[in-house]
C-alpha positions as CSV (number, residue, x, y, z in Angstrom):
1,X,110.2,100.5,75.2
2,X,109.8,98.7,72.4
3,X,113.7,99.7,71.1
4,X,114.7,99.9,74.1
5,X,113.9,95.5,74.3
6,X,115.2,95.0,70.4
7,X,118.5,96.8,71.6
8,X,119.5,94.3,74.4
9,X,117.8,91.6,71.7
10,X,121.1,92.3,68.9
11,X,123.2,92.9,72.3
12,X,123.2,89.5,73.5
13,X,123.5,88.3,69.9
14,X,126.3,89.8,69.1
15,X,127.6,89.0,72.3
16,X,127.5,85.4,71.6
17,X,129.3,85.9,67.9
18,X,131.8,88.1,69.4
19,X,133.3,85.0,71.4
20,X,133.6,83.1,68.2
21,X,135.3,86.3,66.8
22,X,138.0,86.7,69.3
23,X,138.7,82.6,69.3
24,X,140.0,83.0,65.7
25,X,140.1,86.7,64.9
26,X,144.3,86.2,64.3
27,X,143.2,84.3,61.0
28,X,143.2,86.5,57.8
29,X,139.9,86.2,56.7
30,X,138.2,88.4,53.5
31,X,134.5,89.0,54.7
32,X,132.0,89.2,51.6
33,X,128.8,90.9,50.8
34,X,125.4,88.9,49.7
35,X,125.4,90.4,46.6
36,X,129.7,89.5,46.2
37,X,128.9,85.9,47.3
38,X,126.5,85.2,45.0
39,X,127.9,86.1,41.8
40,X,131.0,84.4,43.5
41,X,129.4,81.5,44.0
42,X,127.9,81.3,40.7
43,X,131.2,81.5,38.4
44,X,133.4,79.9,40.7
45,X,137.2,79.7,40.1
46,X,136.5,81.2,36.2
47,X,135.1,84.4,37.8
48,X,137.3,87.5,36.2
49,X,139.2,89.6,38.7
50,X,140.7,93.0,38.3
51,X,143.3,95.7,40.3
52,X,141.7,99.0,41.2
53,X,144.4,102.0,42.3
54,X,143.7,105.3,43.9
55,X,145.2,108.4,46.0
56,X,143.4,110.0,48.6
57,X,143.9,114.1,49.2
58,X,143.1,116.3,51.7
59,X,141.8,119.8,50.1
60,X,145.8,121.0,50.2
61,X,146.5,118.5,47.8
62,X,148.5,116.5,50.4
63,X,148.3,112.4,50.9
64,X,146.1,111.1,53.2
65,X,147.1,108.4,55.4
66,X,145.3,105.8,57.2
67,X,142.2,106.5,55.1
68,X,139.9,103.3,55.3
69,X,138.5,102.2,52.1
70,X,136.1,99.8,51.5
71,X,134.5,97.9,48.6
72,X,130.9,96.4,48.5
73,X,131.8,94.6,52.0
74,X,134.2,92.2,49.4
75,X,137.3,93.8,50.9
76,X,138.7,96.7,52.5
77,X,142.3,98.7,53.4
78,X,143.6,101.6,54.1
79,X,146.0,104.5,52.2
80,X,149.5,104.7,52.7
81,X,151.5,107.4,54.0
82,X,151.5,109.2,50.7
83,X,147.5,108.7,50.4
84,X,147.9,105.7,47.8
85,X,145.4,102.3,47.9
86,X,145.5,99.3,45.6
87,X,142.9,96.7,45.8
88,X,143.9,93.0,43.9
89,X,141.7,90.4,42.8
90,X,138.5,92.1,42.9
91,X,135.4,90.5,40.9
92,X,134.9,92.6,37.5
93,X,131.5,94.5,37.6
94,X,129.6,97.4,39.0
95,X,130.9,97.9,42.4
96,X,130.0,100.6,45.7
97,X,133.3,102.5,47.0
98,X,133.1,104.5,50.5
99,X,136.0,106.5,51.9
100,X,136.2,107.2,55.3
101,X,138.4,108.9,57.8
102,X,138.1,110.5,61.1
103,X,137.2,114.2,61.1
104,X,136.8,114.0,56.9
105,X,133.4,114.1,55.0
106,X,132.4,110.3,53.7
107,X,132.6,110.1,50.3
108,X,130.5,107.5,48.4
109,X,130.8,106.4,45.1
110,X,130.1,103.8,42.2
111,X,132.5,102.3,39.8
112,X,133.2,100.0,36.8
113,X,135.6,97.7,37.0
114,X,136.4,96.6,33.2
115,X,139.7,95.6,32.7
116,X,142.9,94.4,34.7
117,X,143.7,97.9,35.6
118,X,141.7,100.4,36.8
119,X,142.6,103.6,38.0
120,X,140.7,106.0,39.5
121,X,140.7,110.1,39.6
122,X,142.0,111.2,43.0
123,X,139.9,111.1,45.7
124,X,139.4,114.6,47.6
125,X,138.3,114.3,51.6
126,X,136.5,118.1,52.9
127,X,137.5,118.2,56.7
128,X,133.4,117.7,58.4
129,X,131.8,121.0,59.9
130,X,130.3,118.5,62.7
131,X,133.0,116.6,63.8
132,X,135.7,118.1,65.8
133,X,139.3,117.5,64.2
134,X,140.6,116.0,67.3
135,X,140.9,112.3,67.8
136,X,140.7,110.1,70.5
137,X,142.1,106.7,70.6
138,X,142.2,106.1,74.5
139,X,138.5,105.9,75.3
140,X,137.4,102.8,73.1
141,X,140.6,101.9,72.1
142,X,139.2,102.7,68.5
143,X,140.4,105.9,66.3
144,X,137.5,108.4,66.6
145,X,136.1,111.7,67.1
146,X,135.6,113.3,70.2
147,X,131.6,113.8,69.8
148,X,131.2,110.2,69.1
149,X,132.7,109.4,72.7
150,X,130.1,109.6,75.6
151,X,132.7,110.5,78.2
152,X,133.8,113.5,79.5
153,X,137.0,114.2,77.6
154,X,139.8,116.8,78.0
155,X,142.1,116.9,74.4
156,X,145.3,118.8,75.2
157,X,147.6,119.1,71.8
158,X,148.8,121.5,69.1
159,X,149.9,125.0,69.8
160,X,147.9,124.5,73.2
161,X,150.6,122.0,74.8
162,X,153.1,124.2,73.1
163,X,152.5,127.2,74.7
164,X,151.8,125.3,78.1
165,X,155.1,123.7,77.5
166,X,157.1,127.2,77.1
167,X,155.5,128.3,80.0
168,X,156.4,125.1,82.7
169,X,157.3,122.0,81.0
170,X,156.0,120.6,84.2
171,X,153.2,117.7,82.8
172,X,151.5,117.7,86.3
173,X,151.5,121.5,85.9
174,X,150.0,121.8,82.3
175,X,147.4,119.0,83.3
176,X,146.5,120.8,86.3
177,X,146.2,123.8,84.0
178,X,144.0,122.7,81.4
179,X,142.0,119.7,82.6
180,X,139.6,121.2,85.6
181,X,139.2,117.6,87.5
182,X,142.6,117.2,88.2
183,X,144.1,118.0,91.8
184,X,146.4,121.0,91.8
185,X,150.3,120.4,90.9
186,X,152.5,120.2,94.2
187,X,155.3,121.4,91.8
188,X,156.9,118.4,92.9
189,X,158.7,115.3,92.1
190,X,156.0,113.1,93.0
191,X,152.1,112.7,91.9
192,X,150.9,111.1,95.2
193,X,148.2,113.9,95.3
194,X,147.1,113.8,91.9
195,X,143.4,112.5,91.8
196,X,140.9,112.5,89.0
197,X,137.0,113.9,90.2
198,X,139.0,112.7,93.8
199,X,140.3,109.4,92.8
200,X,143.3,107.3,91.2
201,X,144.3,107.5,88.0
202,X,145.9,105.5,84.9
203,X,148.9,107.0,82.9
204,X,149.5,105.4,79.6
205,X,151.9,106.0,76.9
206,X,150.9,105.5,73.5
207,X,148.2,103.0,75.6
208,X,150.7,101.7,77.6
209,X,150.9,101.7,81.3
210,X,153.2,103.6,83.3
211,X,151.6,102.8,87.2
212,X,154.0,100.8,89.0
213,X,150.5,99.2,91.7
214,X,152.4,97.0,93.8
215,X,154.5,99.8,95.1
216,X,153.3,103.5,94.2
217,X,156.1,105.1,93.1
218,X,154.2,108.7,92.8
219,X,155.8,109.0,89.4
220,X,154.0,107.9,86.5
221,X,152.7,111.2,85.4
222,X,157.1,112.3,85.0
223,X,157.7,109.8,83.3
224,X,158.2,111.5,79.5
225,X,159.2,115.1,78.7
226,X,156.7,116.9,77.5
227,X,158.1,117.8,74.2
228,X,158.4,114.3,72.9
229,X,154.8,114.4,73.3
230,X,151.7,114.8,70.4
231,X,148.7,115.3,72.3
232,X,147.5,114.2,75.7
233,X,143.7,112.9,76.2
234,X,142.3,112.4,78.9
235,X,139.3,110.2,79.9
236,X,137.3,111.8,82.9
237,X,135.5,108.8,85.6
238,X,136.1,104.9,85.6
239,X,137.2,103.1,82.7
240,X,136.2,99.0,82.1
241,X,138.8,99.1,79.1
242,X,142.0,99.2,80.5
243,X,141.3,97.7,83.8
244,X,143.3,98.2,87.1
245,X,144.0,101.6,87.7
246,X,141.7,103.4,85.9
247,X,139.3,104.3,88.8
248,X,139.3,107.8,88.3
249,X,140.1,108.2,84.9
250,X,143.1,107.5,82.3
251,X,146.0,110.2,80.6
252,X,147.3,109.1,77.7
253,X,150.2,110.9,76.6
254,X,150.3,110.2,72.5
255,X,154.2,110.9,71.4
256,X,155.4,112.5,68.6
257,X,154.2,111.5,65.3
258,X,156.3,111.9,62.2
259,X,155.7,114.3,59.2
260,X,154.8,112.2,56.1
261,X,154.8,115.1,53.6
262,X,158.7,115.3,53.8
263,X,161.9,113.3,54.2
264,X,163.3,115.1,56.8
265,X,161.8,118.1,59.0
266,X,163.7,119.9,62.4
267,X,162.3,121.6,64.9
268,X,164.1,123.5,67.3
269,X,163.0,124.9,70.9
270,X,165.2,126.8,73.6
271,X,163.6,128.8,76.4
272,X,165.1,130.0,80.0
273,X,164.1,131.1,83.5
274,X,165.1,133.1,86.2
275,X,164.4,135.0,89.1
276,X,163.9,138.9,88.7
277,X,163.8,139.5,92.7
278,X,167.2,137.8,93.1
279,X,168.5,136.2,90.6
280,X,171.6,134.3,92.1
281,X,171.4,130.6,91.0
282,X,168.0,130.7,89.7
283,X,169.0,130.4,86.1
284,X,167.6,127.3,84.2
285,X,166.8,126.4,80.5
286,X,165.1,124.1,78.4
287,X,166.4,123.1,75.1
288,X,164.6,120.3,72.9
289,X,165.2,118.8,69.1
290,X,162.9,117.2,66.9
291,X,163.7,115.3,63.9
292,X,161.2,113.5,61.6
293,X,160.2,112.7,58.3
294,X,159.6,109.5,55.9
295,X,161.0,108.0,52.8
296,X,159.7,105.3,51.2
297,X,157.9,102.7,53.1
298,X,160.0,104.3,56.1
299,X,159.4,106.9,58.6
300,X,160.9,108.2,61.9
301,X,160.6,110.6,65.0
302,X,164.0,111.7,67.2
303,X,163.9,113.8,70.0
304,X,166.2,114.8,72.2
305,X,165.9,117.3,75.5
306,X,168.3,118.5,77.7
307,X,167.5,120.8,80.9
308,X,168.5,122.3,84.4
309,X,166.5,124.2,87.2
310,X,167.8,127.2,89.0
311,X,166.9,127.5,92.9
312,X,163.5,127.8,93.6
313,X,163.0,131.0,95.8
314,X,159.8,132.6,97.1
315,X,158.7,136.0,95.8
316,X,160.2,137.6,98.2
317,X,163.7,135.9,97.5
318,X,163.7,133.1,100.3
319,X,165.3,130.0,98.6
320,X,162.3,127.4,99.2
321,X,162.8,124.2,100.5
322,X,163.9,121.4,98.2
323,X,162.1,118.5,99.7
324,X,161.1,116.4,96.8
325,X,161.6,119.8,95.2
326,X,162.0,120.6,91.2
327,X,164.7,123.0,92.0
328,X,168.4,122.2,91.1
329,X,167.2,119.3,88.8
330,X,168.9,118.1,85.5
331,X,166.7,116.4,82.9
332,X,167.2,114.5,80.3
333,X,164.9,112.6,77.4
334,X,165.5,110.9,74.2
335,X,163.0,109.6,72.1
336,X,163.3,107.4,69.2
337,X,160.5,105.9,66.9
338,X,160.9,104.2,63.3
339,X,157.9,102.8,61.5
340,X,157.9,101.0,58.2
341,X,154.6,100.2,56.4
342,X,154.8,96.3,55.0
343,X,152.2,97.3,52.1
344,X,148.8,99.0,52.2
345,X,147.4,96.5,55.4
346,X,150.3,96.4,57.4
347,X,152.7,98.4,59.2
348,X,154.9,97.7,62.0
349,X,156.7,100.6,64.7
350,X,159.4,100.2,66.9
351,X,160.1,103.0,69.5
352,X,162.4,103.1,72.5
353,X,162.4,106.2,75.3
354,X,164.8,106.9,78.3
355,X,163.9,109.5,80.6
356,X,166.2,110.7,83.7
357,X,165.3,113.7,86.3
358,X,167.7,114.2,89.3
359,X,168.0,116.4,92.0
360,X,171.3,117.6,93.3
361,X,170.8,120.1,95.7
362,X,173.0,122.3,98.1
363,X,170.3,122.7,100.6
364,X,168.5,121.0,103.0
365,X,165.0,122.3,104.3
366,X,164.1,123.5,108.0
367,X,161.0,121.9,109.6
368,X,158.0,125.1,109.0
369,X,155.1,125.4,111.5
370,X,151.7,125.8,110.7
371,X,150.7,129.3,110.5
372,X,154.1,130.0,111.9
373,X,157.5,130.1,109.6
374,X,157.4,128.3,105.9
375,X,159.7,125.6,105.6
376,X,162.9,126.9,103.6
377,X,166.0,125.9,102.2
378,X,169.5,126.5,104.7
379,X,173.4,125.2,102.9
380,X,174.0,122.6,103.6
381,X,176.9,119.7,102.4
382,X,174.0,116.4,102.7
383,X,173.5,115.0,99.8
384,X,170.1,115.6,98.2
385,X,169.3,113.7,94.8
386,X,166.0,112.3,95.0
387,X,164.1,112.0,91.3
388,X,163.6,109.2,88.4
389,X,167.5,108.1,87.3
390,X,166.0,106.2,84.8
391,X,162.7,105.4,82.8
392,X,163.4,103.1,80.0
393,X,160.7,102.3,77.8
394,X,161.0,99.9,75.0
395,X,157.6,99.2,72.6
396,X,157.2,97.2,69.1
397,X,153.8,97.9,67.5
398,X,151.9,96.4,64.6
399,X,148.7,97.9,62.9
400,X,147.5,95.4,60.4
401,X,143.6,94.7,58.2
402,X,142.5,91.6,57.8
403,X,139.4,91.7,55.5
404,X,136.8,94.1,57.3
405,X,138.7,93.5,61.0
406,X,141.5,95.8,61.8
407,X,144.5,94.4,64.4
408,X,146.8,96.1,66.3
409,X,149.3,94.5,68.8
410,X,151.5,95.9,70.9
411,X,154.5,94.3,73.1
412,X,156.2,96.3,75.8
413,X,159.1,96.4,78.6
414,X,159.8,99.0,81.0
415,X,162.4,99.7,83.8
416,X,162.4,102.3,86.5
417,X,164.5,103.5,89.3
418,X,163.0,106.8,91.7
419,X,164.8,107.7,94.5
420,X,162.9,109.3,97.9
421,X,165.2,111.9,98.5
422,X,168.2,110.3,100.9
423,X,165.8,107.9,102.3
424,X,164.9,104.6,99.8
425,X,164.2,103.8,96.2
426,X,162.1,101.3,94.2
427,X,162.8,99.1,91.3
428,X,160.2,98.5,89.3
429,X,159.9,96.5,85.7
430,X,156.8,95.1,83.8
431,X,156.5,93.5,80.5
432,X,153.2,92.9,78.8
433,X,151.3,92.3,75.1
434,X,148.1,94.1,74.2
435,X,146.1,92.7,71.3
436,X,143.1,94.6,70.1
437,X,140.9,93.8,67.1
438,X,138.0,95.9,65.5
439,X,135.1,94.8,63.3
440,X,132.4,96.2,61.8
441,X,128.9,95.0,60.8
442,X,126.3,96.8,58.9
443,X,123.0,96.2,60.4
444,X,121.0,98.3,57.6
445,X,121.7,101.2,55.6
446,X,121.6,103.6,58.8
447,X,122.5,101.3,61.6
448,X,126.1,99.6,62.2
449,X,127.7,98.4,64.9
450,X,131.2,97.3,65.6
451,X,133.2,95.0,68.1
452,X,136.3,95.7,70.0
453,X,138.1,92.9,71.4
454,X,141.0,91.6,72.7
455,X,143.7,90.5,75.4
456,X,146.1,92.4,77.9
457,X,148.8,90.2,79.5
458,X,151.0,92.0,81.7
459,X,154.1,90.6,84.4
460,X,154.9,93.4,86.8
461,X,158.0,93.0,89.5
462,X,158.9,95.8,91.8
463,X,160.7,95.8,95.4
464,X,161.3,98.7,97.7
465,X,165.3,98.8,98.9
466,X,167.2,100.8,100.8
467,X,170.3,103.4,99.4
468,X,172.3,101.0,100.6
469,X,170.2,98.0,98.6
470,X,168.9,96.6,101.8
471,X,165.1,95.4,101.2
472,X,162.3,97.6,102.5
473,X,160.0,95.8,101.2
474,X,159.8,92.0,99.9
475,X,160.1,91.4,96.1
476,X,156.6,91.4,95.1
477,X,155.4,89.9,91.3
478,X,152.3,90.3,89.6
479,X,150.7,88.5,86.7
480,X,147.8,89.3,85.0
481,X,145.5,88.4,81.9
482,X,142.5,89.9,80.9
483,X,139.6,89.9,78.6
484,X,137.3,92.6,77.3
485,X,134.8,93.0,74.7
486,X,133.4,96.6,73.4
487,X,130.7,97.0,71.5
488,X,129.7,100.5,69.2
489,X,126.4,100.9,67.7
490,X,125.6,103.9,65.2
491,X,122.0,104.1,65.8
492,X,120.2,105.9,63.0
493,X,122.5,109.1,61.9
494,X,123.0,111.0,65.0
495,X,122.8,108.3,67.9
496,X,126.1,106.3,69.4
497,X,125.5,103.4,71.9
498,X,128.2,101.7,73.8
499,X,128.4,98.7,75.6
500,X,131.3,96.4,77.0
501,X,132.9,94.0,79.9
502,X,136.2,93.5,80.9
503,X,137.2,90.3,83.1
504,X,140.8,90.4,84.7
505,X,142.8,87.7,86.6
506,X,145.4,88.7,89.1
507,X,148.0,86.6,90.7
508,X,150.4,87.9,93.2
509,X,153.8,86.4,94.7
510,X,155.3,87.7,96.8
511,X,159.1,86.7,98.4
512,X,160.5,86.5,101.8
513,X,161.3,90.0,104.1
514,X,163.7,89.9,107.1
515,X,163.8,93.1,109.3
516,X,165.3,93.4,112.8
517,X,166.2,90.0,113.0
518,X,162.3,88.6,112.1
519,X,160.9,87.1,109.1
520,X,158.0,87.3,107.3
521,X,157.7,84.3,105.0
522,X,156.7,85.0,101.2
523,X,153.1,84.1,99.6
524,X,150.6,83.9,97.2
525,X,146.8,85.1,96.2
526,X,145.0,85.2,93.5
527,X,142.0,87.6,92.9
528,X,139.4,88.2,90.0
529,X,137.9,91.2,88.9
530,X,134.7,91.7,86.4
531,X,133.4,95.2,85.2
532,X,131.2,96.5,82.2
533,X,129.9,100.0,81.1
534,X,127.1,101.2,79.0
535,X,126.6,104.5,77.8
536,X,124.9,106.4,74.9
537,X,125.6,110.0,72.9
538,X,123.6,112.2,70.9
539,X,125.7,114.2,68.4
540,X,123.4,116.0,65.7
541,X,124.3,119.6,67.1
542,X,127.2,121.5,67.4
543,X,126.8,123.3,70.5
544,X,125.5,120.8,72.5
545,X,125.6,117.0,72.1
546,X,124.1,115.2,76.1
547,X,125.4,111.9,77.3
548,X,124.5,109.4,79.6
549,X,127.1,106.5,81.2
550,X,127.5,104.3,83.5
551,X,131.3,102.7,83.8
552,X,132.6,100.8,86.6
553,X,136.7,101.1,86.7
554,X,139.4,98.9,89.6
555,X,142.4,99.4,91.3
556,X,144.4,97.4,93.9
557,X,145.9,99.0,96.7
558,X,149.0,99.9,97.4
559,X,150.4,96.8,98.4
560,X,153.9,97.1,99.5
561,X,153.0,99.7,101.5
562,X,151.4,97.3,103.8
563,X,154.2,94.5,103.2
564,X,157.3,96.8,104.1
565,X,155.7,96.4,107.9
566,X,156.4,92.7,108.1
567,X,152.3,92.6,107.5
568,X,152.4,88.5,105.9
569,X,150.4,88.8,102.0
570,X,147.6,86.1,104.0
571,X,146.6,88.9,106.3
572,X,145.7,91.5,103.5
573,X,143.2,91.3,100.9
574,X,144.5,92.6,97.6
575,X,141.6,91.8,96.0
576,X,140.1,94.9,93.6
577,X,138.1,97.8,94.7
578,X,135.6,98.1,91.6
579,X,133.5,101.5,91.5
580,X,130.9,103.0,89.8
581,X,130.8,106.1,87.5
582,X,127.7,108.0,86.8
């Protein structure tokens, strides 16, 4: 009891610093130890400053990246893509150095700094025995291992997603293959019946969303190929972090990352189908290229994919019908990343993505009965092209440390057209900033806790039209801004503790809709919506590490759904559904 009362004691504390923290966490700022301060404060401007150099290794000999190094609390940074740190302007004296990186035994050690120049022997990380080599970034929207996460978590990457990707490049397929709380794949164009534990989902790429809410297009989980993706994680029950949506869960598809131990590396894949019980047009292939490497403060990913479905028939031959079908669908993805790290603290990334899966099918399919005849695919000369004709994805991202508190910003536009068969199609763009900022504080030599923070600003515009452009539904706009504060304490050596809110405004405007000569005037509404979680992990053994959470995640329904029926915005309440995960 008595922790139990000290915990929510430092909660609210930190709590109340945090908001000073996120007012002015944009300002470079060089935090500094007791110790640091003191002898600081003592010698004033006179006190004698050195440079300290290193490379970080793995046991392969190979350069580390992204390693975080850190010095007495004076300063920290992190290794370059070849493994190499530099530290400037650091007080001369005995000093503690600790070496840190995800998956990687911590290495501590003490060291002399005596003259302008130091440099130190190479610094060799031993991969941990206890931590499991994957990483998450999606749950806390922090770098860090699995069994530090108390969520139920499905990683999907390496040979894994490749084999899965040989066998059906389908990503609602290999999901429903691999992650046991997904809905089965409808082998379909659409997602509509993809649930999480039974609920709605959030797809992000690279943390960025791909949901279009005001209109459910059915087709955020098609909206990569899957071998310009890494890894995929995915985040079981609510999440308060990335607000609406994320109800049931979040899938993040991580893309390609580039190889830094090289200037330029290829990879090559090719695989076909087709039907052995009658083969007539059922041939289809897959061929994908990856290019990637890095040369001096530069580095890059390219990827290219190219593909084509045969028919679809049953096992008995009969050509299945290709209602919102994958059959007799051409597909096309190109992926293009280039990052170039500013210095040691600071990198920026720039990527851009276009995907495009049509349909172009000769048949049409017959009405089936229930427990009577299937529904199958007859010739036919109507024209059948449902599918995505374009996805374009633009993103610029910037990782940067400022003293102890990491930064990482991200600003995003997207566009994207699906087509519903011969019937309608939806438009749908949004534009948005994420800003998220990490902090650490040691509390004593065992305990530690560290703040996540930040904004997410989003604009979101999508309308419903006709083939023919006529509206189906009216133009509907969304704006929203939110706030959310995540806090991670390292309790003693084996215990994690998480706590955080999330508070999200939502404006909605929506524009005028005429439909058999009557119209339904435009409006707007405004709605709030404020969630938290708590949770808590214990991760001392291997085979078995128990958590207990409780999250509470939002979603907004599916508004032009309503709208397209002349229903005025005044007579609906798009105000979001929170719920609660156990």
């Amino acid at each position: 009891m008595k922790t139990t009362t000290s915990w929510f004691i430092t909660k609210k504390t930190i709590l109340a610093s945090s908001l000073f923290i996120l007012s002015f966490s944009v300002v470079p700022q060089v935090s500094f130890s007791r110790e640091s301060w003191i002898a600081v404060k003592k010698n004033g401007d006179d006190q004698e400053s050195g440079t300290i150099k290193g490379k970080v290794k793995n046991s392969e000999g190979k350069g580390l990246s992204n390693v975080h190094i850190n010095i007495d609390g004076i300063n920290s940074t992190k290794t370059d893509n070849k493994g190499n740190f530099i530290f400037s302007k650091i007080p001369k004296g005995i000093h503690s150095m600790t070496v840190t990186h995800i998956g990687f035994q911590e290495i501590k050690s003490q060291i002399t700094l005596e003259e302008e120049i130091l440099e130190l022997s190479d610094f060799v990380m031993e991969q941990t025995s206890n931590h499991l080599n994957e990483v998450v970034v999606t749950a806390s929207r922090l770098a860090e291992s699995i069994d530090e996460v108390p969520s139920s978590i499905t990683y999907i990457g390496g040979k894994t997603l490749e084999d899965q990707r040989l066998i059906n490049d389908n990503l609602p397929n290999i999901l429903m293959q691999k992650v046991p709380s997904i809905s089965p794949s409808e082998e379909s164009q659409n997602n509509f019946i993809a649930k999480i534990r039974g609920r709605n989902f959030l797809v992000l790429i690279d943390g960025i969303p791909q949901s279009t809410p005001l209109r459910n297009g059915g087709r955020d989980m098609k909206t990569i190929d899957a071998s310009a993706i890494d890894h995929i994680e995915v985040i079981n029950g609510a999440s308060a972090m990335y607000g609406n949506g994320a109800a049931g869960g979040i899938i993040n598809y991580i893309t390609k990352k580039p190889k830094t131990d090289k200037s330029f590396h290829s990879s090559t894949s090719l695989n076909n189908s087709l039907s052995l019980v009658k083969p007539g047009e059922t041939y289809g292939y897959n061929l994908a290229q990856v290019f990637s490497g890095s040369k001096d403060k530069f580095d890059y990913v390219v990827q290219g994919k190219i593909a084509r479905t045969g028919v679809v028939r049953s096992s008995d031959g009969t050509i299945v019908s290709p209602f919102y079908g994958l059959g007799e669908t051409k597909s096309y993805n190109a992926l293009a990343k280039i990052g170039y790290q500013i210095n040691d603290n600071h990198r920026v990334e720039f990527m851009g993505n276009y995907y495009r899966s049509v349909q172009d099918s000769k048949y049409v399919g017959t009405k089936g009965e229930f427990g009577g005849k299937p529904a199958i695919g007859i010739p036919s000369d109507t024209v059948i092209n449902g599918g995505t004709p374009y996805n374009k994805a633009f993103h610029v991202k910037y990782d940067g440390n400022f003293g102890r508190t990491s930064a990482n910003m991200s600003l995003y536009y997207e566009d994207m057209n699906t087509v519903f068969e011969t019937y309608n199609q939806t438009y749908s763009d949004h534009k948005g900033a994420r800003l998220n900022f990490s902090t650490p504080f040691d509390l004593s030599n065992n305990n530690k806790v560290t703040l996540i923070y930040g904004v997410d600003l989003l604009k979101d515009h999508t309308v419903q039209k006709t083939l023919d452009d006529g509206l189906v539904t009216p133009d509907m706009n969304m704006k929203s801004a939110a706030l959310y504060l995540q806090s991670k304490f390292n309790l003693a050596e084996y215990w994690i503790v998480k706590g955080g809110v999330r508070y999200e405004n939502l404006d909605f405007k929506v524009g005028d809709l005429t439909k058999a000569g009557k119209v339904t005037p435009g409006d707007n509404s405004n709605s709030n919506a404020f969630v938290f979680n708590l949770a808590g992990r214990y991760n001392k053994l291997k085979y078995l590490q128990p958590f207990v959470s409780f999250s509470q995640g939002y979603s907004i329904g599916d508004v032009g759904l309503v709208l397209r029926n002349g229903v005025p915005l005044s007579q609906i309440d798009p105000k979001p559904v929170v719920v609660n995960n156990f």
